[in-house]
Structures are given as structure tokens and as C-alpha cells.
MDAnalysis code that builds the backbone (N, CA, C; Angstrom):
import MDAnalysis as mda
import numpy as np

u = mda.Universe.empty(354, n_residues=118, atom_resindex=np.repeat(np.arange(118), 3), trajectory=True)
u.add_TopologyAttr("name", ["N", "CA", "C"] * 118)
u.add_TopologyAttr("resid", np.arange(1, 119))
u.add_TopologyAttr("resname", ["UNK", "UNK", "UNK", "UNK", "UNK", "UNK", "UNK", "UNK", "UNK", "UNK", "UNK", "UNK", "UNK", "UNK", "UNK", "UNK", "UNK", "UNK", "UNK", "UNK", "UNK", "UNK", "UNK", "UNK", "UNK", "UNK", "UNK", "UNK", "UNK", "UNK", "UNK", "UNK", "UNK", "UNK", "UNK", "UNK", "UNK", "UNK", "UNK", "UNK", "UNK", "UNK", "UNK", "UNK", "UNK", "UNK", "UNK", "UNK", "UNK", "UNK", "UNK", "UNK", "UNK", "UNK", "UNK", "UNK", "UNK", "UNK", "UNK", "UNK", "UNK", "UNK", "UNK", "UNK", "UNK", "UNK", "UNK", "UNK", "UNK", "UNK", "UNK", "UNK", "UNK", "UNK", "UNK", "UNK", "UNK", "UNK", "UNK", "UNK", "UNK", "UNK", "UNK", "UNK", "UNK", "UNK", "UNK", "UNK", "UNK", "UNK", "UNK", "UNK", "UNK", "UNK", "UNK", "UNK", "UNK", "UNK", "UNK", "UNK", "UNK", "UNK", "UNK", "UNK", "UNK", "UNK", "UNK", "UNK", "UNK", "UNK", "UNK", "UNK", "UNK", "UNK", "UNK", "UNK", "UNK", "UNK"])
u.atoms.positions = np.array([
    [-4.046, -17.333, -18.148],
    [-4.392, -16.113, -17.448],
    [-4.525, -16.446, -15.966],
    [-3.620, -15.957, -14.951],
    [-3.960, -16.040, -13.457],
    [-5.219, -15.449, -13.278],
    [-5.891, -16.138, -12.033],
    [-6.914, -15.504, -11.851],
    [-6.817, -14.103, -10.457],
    [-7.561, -13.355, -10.406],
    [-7.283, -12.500, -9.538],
    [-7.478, -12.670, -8.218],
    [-7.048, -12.294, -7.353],
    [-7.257, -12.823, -5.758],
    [-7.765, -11.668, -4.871],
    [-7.413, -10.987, -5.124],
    [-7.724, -9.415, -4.381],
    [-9.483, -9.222, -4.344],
    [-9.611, -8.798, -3.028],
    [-11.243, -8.597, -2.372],
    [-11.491, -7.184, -3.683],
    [-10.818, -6.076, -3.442],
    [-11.109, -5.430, -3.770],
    [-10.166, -4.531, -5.122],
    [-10.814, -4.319, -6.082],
    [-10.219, -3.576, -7.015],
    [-9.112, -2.565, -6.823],
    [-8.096, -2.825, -7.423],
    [-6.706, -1.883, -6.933],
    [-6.778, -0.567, -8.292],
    [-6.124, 0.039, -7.347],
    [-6.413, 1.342, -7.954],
    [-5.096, 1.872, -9.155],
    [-4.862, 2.379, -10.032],
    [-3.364, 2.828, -10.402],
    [-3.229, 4.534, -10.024],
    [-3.057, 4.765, -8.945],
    [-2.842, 6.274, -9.003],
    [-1.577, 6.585, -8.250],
    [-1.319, 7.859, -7.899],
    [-0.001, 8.929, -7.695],
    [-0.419, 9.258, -5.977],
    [0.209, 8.512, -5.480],
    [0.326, 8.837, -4.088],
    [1.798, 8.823, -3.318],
    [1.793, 9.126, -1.987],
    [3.146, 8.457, -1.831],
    [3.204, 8.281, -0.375],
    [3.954, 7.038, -0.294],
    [3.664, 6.024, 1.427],
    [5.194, 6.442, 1.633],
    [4.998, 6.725, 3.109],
    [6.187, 6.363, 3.670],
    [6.128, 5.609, 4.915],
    [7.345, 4.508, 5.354],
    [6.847, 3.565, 5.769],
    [8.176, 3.658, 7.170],
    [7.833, 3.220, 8.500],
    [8.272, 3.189, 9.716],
    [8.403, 1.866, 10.277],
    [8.787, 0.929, 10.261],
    [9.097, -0.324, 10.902],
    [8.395, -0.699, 12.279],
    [7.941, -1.480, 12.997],
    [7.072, -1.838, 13.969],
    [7.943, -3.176, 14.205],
    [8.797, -3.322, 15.572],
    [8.765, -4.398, 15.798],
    [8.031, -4.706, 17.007],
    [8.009, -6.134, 17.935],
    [7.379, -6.464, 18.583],
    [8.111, -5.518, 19.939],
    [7.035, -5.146, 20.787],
    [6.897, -4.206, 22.133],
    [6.765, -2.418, 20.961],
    [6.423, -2.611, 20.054],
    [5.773, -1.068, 19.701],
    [7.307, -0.401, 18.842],
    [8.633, -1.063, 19.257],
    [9.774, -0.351, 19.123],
    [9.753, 0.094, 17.609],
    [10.525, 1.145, 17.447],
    [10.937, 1.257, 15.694],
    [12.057, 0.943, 15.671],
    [12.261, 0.342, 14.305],
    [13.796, 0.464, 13.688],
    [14.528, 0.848, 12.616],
    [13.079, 1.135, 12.408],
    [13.791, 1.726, 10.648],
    [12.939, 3.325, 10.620],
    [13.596, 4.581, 10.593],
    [12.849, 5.419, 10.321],
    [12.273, 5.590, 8.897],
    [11.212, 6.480, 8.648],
    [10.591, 6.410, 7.358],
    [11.653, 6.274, 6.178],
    [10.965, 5.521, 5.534],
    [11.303, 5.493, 3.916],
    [10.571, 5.445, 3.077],
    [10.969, 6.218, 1.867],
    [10.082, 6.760, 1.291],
    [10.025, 5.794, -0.054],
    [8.448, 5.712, -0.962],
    [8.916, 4.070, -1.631],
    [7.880, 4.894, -2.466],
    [7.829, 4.300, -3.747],
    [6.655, 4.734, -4.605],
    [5.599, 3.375, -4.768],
    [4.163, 3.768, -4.739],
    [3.197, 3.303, -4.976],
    [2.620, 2.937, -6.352],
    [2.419, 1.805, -7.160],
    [1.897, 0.878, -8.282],
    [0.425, 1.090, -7.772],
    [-0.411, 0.665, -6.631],
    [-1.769, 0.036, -6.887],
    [-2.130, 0.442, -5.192],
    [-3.470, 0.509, -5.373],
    [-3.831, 0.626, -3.635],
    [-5.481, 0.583, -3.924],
    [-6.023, -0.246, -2.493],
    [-7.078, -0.985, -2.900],
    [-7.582, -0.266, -1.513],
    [-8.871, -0.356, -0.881],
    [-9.223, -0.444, 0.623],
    [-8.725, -1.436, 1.626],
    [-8.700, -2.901, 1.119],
    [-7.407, -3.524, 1.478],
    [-5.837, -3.757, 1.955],
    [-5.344, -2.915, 0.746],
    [-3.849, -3.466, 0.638],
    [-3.176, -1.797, -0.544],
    [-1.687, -2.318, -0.360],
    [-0.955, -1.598, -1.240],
    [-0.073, -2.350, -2.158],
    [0.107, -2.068, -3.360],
    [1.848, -2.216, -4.079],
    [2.715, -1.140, -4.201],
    [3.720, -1.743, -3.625],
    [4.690, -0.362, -4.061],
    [6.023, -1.416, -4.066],
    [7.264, -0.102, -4.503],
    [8.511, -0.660, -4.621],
    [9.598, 0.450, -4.240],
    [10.814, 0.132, -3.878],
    [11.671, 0.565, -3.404],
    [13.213, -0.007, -3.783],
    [14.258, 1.007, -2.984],
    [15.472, 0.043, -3.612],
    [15.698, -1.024, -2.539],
    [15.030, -0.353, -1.231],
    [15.400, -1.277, 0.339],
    [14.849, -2.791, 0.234],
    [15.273, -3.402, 0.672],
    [14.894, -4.926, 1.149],
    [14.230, -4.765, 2.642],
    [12.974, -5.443, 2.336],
    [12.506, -5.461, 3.964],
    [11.754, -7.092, 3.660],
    [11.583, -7.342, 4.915],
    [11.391, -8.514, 5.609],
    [9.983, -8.617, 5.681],
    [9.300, -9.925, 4.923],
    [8.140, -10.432, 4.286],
    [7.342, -11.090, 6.289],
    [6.233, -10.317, 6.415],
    [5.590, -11.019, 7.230],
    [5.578, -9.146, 8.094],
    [7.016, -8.475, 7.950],
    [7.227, -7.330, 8.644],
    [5.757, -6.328, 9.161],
    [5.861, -5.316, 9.938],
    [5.015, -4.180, 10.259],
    [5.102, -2.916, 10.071],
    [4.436, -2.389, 9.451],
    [5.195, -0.937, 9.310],
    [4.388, 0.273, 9.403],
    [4.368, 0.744, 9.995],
    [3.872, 2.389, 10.333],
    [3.534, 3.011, 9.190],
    [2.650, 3.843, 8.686],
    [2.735, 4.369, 7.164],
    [1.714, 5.649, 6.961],
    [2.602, 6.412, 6.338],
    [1.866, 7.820, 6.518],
    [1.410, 7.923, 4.958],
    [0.610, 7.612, 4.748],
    [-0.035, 7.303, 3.397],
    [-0.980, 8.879, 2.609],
    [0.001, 9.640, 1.772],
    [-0.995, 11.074, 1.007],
    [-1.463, 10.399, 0.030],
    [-2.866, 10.617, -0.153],
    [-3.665, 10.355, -0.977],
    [-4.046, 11.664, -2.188],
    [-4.385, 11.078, -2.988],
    [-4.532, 12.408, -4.310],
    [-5.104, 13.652, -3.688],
    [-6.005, 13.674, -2.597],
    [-6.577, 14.848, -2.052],
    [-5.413, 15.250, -1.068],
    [-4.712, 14.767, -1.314],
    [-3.246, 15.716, -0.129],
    [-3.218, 15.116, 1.200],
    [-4.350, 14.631, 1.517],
    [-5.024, 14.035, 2.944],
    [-4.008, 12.822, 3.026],
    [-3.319, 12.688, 4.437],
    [-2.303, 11.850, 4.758],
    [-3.358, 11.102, 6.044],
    [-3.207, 9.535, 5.455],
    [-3.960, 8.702, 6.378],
    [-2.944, 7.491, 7.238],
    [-3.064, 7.865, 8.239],
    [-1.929, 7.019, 8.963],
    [-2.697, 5.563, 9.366],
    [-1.723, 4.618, 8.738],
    [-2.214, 2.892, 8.887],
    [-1.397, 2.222, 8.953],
    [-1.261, 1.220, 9.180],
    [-0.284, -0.192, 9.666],
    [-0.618, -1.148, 8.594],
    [0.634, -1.403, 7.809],
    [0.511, -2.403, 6.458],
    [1.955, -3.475, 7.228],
    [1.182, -4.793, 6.739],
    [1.993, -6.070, 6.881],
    [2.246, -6.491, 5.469],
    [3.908, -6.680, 5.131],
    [4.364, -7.091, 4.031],
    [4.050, -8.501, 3.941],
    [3.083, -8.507, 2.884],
    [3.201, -10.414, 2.463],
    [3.295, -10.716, 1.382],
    [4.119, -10.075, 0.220],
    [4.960, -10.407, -0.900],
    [5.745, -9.832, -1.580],
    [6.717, -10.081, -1.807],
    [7.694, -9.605, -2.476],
    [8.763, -10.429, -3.517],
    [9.103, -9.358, -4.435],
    [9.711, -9.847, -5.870],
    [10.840, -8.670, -5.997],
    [12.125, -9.527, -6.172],
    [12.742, -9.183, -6.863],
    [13.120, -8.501, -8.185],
    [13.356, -7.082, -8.276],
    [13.293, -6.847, -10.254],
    [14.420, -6.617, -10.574],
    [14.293, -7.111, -12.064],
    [15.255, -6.713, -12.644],
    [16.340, -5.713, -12.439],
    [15.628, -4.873, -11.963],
    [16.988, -3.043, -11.980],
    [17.181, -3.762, -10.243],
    [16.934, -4.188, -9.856],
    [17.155, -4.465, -8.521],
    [16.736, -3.881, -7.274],
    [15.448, -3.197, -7.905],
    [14.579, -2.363, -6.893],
    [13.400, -3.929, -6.397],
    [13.062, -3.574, -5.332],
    [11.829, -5.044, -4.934],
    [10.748, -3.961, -4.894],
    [9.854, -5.342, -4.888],
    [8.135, -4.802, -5.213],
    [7.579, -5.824, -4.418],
    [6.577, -4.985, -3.514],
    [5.824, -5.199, -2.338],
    [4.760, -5.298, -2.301],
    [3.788, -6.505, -1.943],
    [2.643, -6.345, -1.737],
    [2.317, -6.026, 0.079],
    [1.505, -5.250, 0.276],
    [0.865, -5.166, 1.472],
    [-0.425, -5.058, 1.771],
    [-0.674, -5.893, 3.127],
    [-2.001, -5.501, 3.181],
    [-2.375, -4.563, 4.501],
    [-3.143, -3.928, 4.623],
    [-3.531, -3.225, 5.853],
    [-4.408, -3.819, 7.098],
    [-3.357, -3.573, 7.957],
    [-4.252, -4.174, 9.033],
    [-4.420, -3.281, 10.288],
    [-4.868, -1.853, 9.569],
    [-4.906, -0.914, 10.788],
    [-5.250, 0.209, 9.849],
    [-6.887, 0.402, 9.586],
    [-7.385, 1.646, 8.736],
    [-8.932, 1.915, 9.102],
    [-8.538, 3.246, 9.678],
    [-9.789, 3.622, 10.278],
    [-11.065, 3.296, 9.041],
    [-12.183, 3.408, 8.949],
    [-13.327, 3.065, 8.558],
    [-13.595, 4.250, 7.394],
    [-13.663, 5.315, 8.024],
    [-13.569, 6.488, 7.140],
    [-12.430, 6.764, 6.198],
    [-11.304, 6.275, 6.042],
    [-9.955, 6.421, 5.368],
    [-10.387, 5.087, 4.433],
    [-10.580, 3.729, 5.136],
    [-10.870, 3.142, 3.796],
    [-12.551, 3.490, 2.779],
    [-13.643, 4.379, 3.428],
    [-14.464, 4.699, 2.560],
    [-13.436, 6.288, 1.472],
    [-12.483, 6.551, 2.126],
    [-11.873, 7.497, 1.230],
    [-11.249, 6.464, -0.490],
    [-10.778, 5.841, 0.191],
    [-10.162, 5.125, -1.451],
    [-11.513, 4.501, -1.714],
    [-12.123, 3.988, -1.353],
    [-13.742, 2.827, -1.761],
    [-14.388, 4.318, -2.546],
    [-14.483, 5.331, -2.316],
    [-15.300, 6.567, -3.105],
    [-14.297, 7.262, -4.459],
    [-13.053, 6.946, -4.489],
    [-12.435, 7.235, -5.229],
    [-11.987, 6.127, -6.267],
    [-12.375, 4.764, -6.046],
    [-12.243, 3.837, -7.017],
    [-13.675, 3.868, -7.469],
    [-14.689, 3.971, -6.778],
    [-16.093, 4.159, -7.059],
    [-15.684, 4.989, -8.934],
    [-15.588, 6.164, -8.384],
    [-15.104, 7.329, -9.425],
    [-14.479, 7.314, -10.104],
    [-13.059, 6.272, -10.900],
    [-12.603, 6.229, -11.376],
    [-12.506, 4.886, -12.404],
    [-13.591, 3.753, -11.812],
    [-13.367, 2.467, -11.984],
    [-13.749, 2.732, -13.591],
    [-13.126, 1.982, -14.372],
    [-13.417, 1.932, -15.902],
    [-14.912, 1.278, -16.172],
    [-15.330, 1.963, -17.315],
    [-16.753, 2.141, -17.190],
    [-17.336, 1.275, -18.883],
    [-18.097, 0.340, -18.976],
    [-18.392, -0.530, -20.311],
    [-18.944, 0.309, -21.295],
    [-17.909, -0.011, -22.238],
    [-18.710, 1.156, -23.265],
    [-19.873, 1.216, -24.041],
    [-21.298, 2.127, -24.077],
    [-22.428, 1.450, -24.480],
    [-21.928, 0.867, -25.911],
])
């Protein structure tokens, strides 16, 4: 059994990121693309796509959350896997989320976290 590494508990829900490229001097190069979301923590995201992007990358990200509420943050890709169907899967972490946007997911994993059964 791997052990887990993640600060904070990832979530499985229905959102959807779309993501803008950041290179160095602010420039873009990739306009949004749209990718589906696996897991999202106050931390970090998983998601996957059919695109290949570049591990270490920056990306702009207009992130709707189950309440419809779109929270704009800056996620740095630092893993990625190859799948099978030939779509890749992304880990990211955030390094640009206002305080109040990450107590938005921290109150909604609060609420949803699986609970020991008496």
C-alpha cells in the first residue's frame, strides 16, 4: 500500500477547470482548455485531458466549483501519467488562491468527508 503524501484530503467531485498557460514575462500561449477534474484538495488538483502539457508549467485557471462560483488561481503542473486511451493525467498544485476560495473547498470537504460508522 503507498502511503499518502497530500497535506490535505482530496475531494471526488464535478467541477470544471479551464486552464491558460503562463509563460515567463506574464505572456500566454495557450488559450483555455478545457480538461475534466478527478480530485481537488485546498492545495492542489487532478485532472486529465487529451493535450500534453509541460511538467513544472503555469497556468491560469478559471476553476467552477459545485456552487457555480468560478475561482480564478494559478496551478503548477508537477505530475503527469500517461493512460492507456491516451488521454494524460495531471497532478497540480496551487500556487495562487486567495484565502477565502481555499476556505471554500476546506468547508466543503469539511461536509462531505466520509464519516465512521457508529
Amino acid at each position: 500500500m503507498s502511503e499518502e503524501r497530500r497535506r490535505n484530503q482530496r475531494l471526488d467531485l464535478d467541477v470544471t477547470l479551464e486552464l491558460e498557460r503562463l509563460d515567463k514575462g506574464g505572456v500566454t500561449t495557450l488559450k483555455y482548455v478545457h480538461v475534466e477534474v478527478d480530485d481537488l484538495s485546498k492545495s492542489g488538483i487532478g485532472f486529465h485531458c487529451a493535450r500534453e502539457l509541460e511538467l513544472e508549467s503555469i497556468y491560469n485557471t478559471r476553476l467552477e466549483i459545485w456552487t457555480k462560483e468560478v475561482i480564478n488561481t494559478i496551478v503548477r503542473i508537477i505530475r503527469c501519467n500517461k493512460m492507456e486511451n491516451g488521454e494524460y493525467r495531471y497532478g497540480g498544485t496551487f500556487i495562487g488562491m486567495t484565502d477565502t476560495d481555499a476556505l471554500k473547498i476546506g468547508i466543503y470537504q469539511m461536509l462531505n468527508a466520509p464519516r465512521a460508522e457508529d
